[in-house]
N, C-alpha and C positions, 0 to 999 in steps of 0.2 A: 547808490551804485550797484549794490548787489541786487536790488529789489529791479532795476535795470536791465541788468546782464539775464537775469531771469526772465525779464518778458523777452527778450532778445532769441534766448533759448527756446521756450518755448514758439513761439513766430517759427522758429528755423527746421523744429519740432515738426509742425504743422505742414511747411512745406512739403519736408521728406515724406512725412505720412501721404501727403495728395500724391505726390510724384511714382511713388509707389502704389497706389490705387490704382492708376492711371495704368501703368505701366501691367499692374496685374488683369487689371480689365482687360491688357489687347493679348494675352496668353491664349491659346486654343482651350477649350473645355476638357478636361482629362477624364477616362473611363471610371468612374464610381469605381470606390476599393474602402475595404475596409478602415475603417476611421481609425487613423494613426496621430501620435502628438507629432505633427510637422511643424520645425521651428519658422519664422516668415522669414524669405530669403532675402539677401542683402540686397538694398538698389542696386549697386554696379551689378552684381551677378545676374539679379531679374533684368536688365536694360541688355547684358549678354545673351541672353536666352530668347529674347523674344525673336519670333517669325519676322519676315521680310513686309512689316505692314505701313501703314502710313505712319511719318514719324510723329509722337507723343508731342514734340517741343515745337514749337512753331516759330516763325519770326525768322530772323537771321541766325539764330539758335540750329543747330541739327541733329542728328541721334547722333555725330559721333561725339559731341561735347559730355555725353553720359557715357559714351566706351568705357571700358577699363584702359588703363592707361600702357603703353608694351612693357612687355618684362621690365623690372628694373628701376620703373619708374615709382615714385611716392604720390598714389593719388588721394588729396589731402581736401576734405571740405573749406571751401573757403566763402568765408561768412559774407553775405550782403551788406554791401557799402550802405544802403539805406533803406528807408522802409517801400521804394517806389520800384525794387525789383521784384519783376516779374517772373522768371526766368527763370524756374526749379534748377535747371540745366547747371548755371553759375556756381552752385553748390558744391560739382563733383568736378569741377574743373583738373585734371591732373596738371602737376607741377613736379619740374625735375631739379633740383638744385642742393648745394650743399655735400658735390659730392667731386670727384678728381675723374676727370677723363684722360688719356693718355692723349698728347697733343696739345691739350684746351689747360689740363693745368687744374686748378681746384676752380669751380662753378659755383661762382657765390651768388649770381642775381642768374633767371632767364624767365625771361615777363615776355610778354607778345608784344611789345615795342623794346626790346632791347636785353643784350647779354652781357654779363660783367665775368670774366675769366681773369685768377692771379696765379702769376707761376714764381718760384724765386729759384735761383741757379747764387749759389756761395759754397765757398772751399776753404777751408783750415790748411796754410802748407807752415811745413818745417824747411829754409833752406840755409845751405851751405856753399858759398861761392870762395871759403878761404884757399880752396886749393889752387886758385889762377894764380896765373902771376902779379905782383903788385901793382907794376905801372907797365905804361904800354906807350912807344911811340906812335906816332903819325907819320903818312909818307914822307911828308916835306921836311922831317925833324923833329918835332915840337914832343915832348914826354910828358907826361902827365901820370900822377898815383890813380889808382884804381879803390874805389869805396866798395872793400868788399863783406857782403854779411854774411854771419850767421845768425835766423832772426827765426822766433813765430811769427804769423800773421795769418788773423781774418782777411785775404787778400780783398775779398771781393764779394759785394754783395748787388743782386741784382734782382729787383723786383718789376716786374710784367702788368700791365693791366691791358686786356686785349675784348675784344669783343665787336658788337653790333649796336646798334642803335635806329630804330624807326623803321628800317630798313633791313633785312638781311643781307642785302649787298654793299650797306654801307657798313664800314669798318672801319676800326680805330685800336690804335694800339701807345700807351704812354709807358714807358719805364725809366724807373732810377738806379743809379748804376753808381757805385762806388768802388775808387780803386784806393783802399786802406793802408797799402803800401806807401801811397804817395800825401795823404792826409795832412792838409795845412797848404797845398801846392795849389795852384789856379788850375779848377777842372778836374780834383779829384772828386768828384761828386758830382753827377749829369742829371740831368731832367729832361726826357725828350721824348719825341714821340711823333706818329703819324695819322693822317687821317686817307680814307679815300671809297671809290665805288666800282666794284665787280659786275662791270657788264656781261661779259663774257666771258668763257672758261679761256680765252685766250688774251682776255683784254682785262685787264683790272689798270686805273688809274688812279696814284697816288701824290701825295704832297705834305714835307714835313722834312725829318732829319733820320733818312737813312746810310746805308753802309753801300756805297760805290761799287759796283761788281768788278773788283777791277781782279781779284783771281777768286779759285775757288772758295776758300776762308773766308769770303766777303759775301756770298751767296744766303745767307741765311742759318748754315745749318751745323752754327753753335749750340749746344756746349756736345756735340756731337762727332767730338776729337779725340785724337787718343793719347796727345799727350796734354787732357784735360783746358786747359786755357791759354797754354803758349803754342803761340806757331813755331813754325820751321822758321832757322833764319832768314832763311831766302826769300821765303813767301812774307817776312817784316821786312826785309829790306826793299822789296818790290813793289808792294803795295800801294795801292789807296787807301781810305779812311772812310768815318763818316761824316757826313755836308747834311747843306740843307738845299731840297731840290725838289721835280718833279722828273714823276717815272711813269712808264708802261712794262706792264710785264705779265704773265701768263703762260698756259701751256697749248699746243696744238698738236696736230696731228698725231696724237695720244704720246708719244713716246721725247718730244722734244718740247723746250719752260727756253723763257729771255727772258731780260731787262733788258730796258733801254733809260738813262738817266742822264738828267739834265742838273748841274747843280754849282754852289757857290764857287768852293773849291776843292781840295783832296781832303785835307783833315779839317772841319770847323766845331770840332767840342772845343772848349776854352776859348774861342774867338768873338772876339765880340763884334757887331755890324762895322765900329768904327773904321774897326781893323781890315776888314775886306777891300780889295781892287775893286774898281767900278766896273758892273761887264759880268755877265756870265760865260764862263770861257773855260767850265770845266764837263767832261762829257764821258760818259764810260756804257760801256754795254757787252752784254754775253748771249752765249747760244748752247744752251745742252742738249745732247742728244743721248739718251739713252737705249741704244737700237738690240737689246736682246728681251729683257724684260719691263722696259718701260716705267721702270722707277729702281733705286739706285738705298733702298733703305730712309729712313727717317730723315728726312730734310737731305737726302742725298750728303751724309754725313761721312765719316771716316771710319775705316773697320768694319768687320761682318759680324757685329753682335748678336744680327738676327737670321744666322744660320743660311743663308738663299742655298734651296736645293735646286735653283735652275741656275747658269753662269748667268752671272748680274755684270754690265759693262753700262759705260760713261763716257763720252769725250767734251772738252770743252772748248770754246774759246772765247778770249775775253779783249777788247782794247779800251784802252783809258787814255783821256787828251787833258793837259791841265795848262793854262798860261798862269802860272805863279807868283806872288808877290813877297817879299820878304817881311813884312808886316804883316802878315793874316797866317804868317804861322802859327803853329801852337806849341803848349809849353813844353819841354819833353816828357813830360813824368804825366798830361793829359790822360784819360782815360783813353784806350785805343788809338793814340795818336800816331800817327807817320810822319816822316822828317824825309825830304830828299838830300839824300848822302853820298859823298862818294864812299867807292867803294875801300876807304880804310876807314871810315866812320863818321868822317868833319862832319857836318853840316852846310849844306852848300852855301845859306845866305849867310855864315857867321862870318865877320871880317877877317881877312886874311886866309881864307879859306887853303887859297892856291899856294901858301908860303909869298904873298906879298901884302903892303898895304891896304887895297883897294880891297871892296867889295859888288857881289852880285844884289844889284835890285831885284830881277826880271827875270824868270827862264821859263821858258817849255816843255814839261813833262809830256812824252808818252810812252809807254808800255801794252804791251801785248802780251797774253799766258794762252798755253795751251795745256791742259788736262786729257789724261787718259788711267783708267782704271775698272779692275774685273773685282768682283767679289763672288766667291762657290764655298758653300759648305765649311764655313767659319774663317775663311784666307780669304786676306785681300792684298792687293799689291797696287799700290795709287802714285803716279808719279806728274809732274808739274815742269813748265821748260817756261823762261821770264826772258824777254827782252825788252830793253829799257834807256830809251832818246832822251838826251839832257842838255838842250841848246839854245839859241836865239838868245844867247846870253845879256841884261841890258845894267850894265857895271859904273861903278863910280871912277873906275878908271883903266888903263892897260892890264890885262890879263894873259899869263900865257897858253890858256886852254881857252876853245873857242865852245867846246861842246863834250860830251859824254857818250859811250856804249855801253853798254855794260850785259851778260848775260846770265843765266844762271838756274838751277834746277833745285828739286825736292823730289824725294823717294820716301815712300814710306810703305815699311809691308808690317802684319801683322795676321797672328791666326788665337782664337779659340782655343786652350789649351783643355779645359772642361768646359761645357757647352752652360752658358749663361753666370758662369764662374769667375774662371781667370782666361785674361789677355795676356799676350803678349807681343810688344811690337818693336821695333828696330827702326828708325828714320835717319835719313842722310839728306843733306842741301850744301851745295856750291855755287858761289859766286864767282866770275873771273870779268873784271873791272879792270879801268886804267890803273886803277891805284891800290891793288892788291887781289889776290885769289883765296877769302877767304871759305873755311871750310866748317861747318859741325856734323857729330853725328851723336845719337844718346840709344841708347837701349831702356828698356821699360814694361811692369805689367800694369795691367786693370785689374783688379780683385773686387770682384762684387760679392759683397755679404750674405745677400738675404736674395740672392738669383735674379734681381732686378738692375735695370740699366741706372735707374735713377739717385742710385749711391756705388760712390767706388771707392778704393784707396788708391794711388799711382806712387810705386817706389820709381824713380828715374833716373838715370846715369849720362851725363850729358859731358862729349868734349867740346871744345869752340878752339877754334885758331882764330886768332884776329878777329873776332866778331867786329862785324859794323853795326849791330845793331842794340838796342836796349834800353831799359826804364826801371823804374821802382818796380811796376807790374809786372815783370817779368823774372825768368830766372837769370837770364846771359846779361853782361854789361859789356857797353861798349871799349873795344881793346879785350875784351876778356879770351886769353889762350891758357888752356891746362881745363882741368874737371871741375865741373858743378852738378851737386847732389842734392836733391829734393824728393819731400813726398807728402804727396797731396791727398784731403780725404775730402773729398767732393757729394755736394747732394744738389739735386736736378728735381724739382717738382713740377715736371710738366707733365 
């Protein structure tokens, strides 16, 4: 083996000696100077240096395979596959990897057919929900105790695998996703992922299991919140989820990005194919514009953690169509799952929803949001308005409601208290439903350690009136009125 590796060495030896011959030979001839000990210069450096002549490497090879490689990068010899290369060139191949890009995450593979990028987003929280009150009616009567904690929990861990393959325009993304809260439940632990191809900066076409655009929160640009991984109520109450579907989406006339999505149904983590209606008959799409400067911060995310010294502005809007079946729901305690509810919490398809026997088979979801939001010099102020059709009701028997309205809004402001330091933010969302006007509002900071986005702490002070909404992963529980305290110490490696 060693005796091996040694003619190896040598061979490899040999080459770099020719390549640099070669390379010396095409130098201009320099004025005769007195004879000084000049050490031989490196190949990358002699291949930088030389004049504008014909290239040294020939074949499908070309002088820039011998470049030095741009700042930044590790250009690393890499050894001949065999003994029938030719190609001095192959030697000095530069190679970038094993390193964290902002965005991309840690670069574990980039080979000339394909990119392997892992990012992980998990958070340590401490919470306290004893301060609610114990139980909580429903509209129609029914009282129920409230399960409330004080608990640690690794809530959440979430691993990324993103990249290219073959293609730079074809792209793939797999992650696993764990909600720890809920551990032992159907669907605390996801597997999923997308594939698709970037034809155009305005056209990309996808297929697989993404997130509904059905309000802002659903756009992509998690963990890029400011009360770290819970929405606003409002925007949980309103929502869609993630399916599995096909999309179009991209950016055009530089300042405005859509989706357009076609898919199973609103929530399908934990649903199995059995479970689904036959029929694709769920449909959601957005439109942003961002008409001052043409991008709105990191995934168009929440908060001005990155200072815009120009006014940074955003509008949105979104609708989502769903014909529902009561069997393709999913579990409540699901990873990111959505439940249509009224507005005091029920769940629409649970029997006796309405305070009668009977129950809903069938209904029709639609919803419409519209976003508006400025961010200048570490403030922002971001607000959201939901409205939300609940009809064509198809029942096991008489019902005294035929259909649903319901509307409701999110506020949320926040400024930079020391620049890349500490936040601080204040959020409010209302709902006004047939079946109640619930309300929350929390106050809260970000406290960044070490001056970067990608670790925080979040102390938060959270009221709730009547929430309708909640799960394991969350703070608020459904019925929950009075204070809930938590604090989160979050890390983001993207």
């Amino acid at each position: 083996m060693r005796d091996s590796l040694a003619t190896q060495m040598n061979t490899f030896d040999g080459k770099i000696n020719a390549l640099e011959n070669q390379l010396q030979a095409s130098l201009p001839t320099q004025p005769a100077t007195a004879p000084t000990a000049t050490p031989k210069p490196a190949p990358v450096a002699t291949a930088s240096a030389a004049p504008a002549a014909p290239a040294v490497v020939t074949g499908a090879a070309t002088a820039a395979a011998v470049a030095p490689a741009a700042p930044g990068a590790d250009t690393i010899k890499v050894a001949a596959r065999d003994a029938d290369v030719t190609n001095d060139a192959y030697l000095f191949k530069p190679k970038t990897w094993g390193v964290r890009e902002p965005g991309k995450g840690f670069v574990v593979a980039r080979t000339d057919t394909g990119e392997l990028d892992v990012t992980l987003v998990t958070y340590f929280r401490y919470l306290n929900q004893k301060a609610l009150d114990p139980d909580y009616t429903f509209y129609f009567g029914k009282t129920v105790p409230l399960k409330l904690n004080e608990d640690f929990q690794l809530n959440k861990v979430n691993l990324t695998f993103k990249g290219w393959l073959f293609d730079e325009r074809f792209r793939y993304l797999i992650f696993l996703w764990t909600n720890n809260a809920a551990q032992g439940d159907s669907g605390s632990l996801v597997i999923a992922g997308w594939m698709g191809y970037q034809f155009k900066d305005w056209l990309f076409v996808g297929a697989g299991i993404d997130a509904l655009p059905s309000t802002r929160s659903t756009t992509g640009n998690y963990p890029n919140w400011l009360r770290n991984d819970n929405r606003l109520m409002a925007d949980e109450f309103f929502r869609g989820s993630y399916t599995t579907g096909i999309w179009l989406d991209g950016r055009f006339a530089e300042k405005f990005q859509y989706r357009v999505m076609l898919g199973n149904n609103l929530s399908t983590l934990g649903v199995s194919a059995a479970q689904l209606y036959p029929g694709l008959d769920t449909a959601s799409a957005y439109l942003r514009w961002m008409p001052t400067t043409g991008e709105f911060g990191p995934a168009a995310g929440f908060g001005d953690y990155e200072n815009h010294q120009q006014v940074a502005t955003l509008l949105e809007a979104h609708y989502t169509y769903s014909r529902e079946d009561a069997q393709e729901q999913p579990g409540t305690n699901t990873v990111e799952n959505s439940q249509i509810r009224l507005s005091d919490g029920a769940r629409l398809f649970d029997p006796g929803v309405f305070g009668t026997q009977y129950r809903i088979k069938k209904a029709t979801y639609q919803m419409a949001a519209a976003d508006a939001a400025v961010k200048y010099r570490g403030f922002a102020l971001e607000g959201e308005f939901y409205a939300r059709w609940v009809n064509d009701f198809q029942t096991t028997g008489p019902l005294p409601y035929s259909k649903m309205f319901d509307t409701g809004i999110s506020v949320q402001a926040s400024s930079m208290l020391v620049d890349k330091k500490l936040q601080a933010y204040a959020t409010f969302s209302q709902i006004w439903g047939e079946f109640g006007n619930p309300t929350e509002a929390a106050v809260g900071l970000n406290w960044y350690p070490f001056g970067i986005k990608n670790f925080r702490i979040t102390p938060n002070a959270m009221w709730l009136q009547k929430s309708p909404v909640g799960y394991n992963g969350v703070p608020y529980v459904v019925g929950g009125q009075g204070w809930v305290f938590y604090i989160d110490a979050a890390l983001a490696a993207f």
